[in-house]
N, C-alpha and C positions, 0 to 999 in steps of 0.2 A: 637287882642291879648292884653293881659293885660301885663301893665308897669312891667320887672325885679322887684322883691326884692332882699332883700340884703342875704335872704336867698340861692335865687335861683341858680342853676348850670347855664349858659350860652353862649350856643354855637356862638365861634364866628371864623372867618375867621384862628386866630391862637392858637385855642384852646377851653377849658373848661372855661370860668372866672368864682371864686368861691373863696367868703371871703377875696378877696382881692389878690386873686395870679391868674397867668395862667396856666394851666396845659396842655401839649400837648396830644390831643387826635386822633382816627380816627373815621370814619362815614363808613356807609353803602356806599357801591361801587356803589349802585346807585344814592349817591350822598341825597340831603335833596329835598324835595318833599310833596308839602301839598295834593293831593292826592295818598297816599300810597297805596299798594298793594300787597296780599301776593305773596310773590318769588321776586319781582321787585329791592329787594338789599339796598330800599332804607330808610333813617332816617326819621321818617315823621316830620313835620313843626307841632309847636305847643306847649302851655305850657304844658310838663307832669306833674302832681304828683310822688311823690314818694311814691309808696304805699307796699314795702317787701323791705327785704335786705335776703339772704341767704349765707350759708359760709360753707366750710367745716371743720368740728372740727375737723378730721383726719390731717388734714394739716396746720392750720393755726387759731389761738386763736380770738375769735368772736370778730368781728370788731365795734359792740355796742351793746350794752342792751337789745336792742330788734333784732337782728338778730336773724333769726333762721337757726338750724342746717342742715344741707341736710343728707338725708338718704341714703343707698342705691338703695332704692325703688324708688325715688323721680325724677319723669319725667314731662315736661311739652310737654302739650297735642297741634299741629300742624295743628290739621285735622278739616280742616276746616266744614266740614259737620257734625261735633259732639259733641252734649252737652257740653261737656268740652273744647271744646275751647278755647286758651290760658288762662287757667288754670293750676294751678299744680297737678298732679294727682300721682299715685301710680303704680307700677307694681306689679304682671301682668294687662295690661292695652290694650284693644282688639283692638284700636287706634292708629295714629300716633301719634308718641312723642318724643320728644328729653330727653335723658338722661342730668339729673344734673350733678351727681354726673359722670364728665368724669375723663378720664385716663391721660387725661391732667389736666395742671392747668387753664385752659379757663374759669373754672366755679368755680373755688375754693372761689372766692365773687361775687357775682350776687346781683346788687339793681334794683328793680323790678320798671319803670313807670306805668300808668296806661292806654297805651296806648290800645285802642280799648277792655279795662278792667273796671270794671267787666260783663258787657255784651257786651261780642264780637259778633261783626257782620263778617258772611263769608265774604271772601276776602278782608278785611280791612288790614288784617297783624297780625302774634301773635306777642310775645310777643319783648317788646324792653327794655334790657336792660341795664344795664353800667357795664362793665366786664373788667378785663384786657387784652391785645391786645395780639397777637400771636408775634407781632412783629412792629415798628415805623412805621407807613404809611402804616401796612397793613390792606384794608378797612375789614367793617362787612359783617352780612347779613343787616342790618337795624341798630343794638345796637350801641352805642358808647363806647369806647374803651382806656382804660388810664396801664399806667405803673405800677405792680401793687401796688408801693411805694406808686401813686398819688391818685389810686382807695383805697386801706386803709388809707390814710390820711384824704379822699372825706369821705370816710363812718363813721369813729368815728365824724363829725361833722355836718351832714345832718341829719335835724328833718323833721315832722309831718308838715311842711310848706314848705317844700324846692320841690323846680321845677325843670324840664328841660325844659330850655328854648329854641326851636329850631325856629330859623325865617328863611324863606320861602324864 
């Protein structure tokens, strides 16, 4: 695994380090895991990229420049055995997929890693990304999980170089 930058997010035993602060985060209930797998619950080990951010503008003023908006339409694709593979796809969509755009605020900022992205492999795991948490300590499917004070403060300053650092 390649040395942190100073860019990077960095998973550590108490939290996110990032720019010089710690942010308390949660992980996937299966805990961090360098062989991931889909369902298994867990965070996979490894430097991600950051490669999307989404938000919703119903709810909350875009968290940088280059965020994009979530649609109603706007679902990410689950199903392992299909073309679109964690991918963001559109409804109606013949596929499994999780809705973006929920009824909750779970999803109201979503920044996108690149894990097992842009060509997924069946059973590697979809989509992992950093969201606001349900609640303090309570774990994910896999995504990692902040406050969502600490996740819009994370997002107006994460560029085109910034990682997630998950060690193993």
């Amino acid at each position: 695994m390649t040395p942190a930058g100073p860019d990077d997010l960095v998973l550590t035993p108490s939290g996110i380090r990032f720019r010089g602060r710690r942010f308390p985060c949660t992980i996937g209930r299966g805990g961090v895991r360098a062989d991931k797998r889909e369902g298994d619950g867990a965070t996979p080990a490894g430097c991600h990229r950051i490669v999307g951010m989404f938000y919703r503008a119903d709810r909350i003023a875009r968290p940088a420049a280059w965020a994009v908006a979530i649609g109603p339409r706007d679902l990410w694709c689950d199903a392992p055995d299909h073309p679109a593979y964690n991918h963001r796809v559109r409804a109606p969509f013949a596929g499994s997929a999780e809705r973006l755009a929920r009824g909750d605020p779970l999803y109201d900022l979503i920044i996108v890693t690149d894990w097992n992205w842009p060509i997924a492999r069946a059973g590697r795991g979809s989509a992992i990304f950093l969201h606001r948490w349900r609640r303090p300590g309570w774990p994910t499917e896999g995504c990692v999980a902040f406050d969502p004070q600490h996740l819009r403060w994370i997002a107006g300053r994460i560029g085109p170089r910034t990682r997630l650092v998950v060690r193993g």
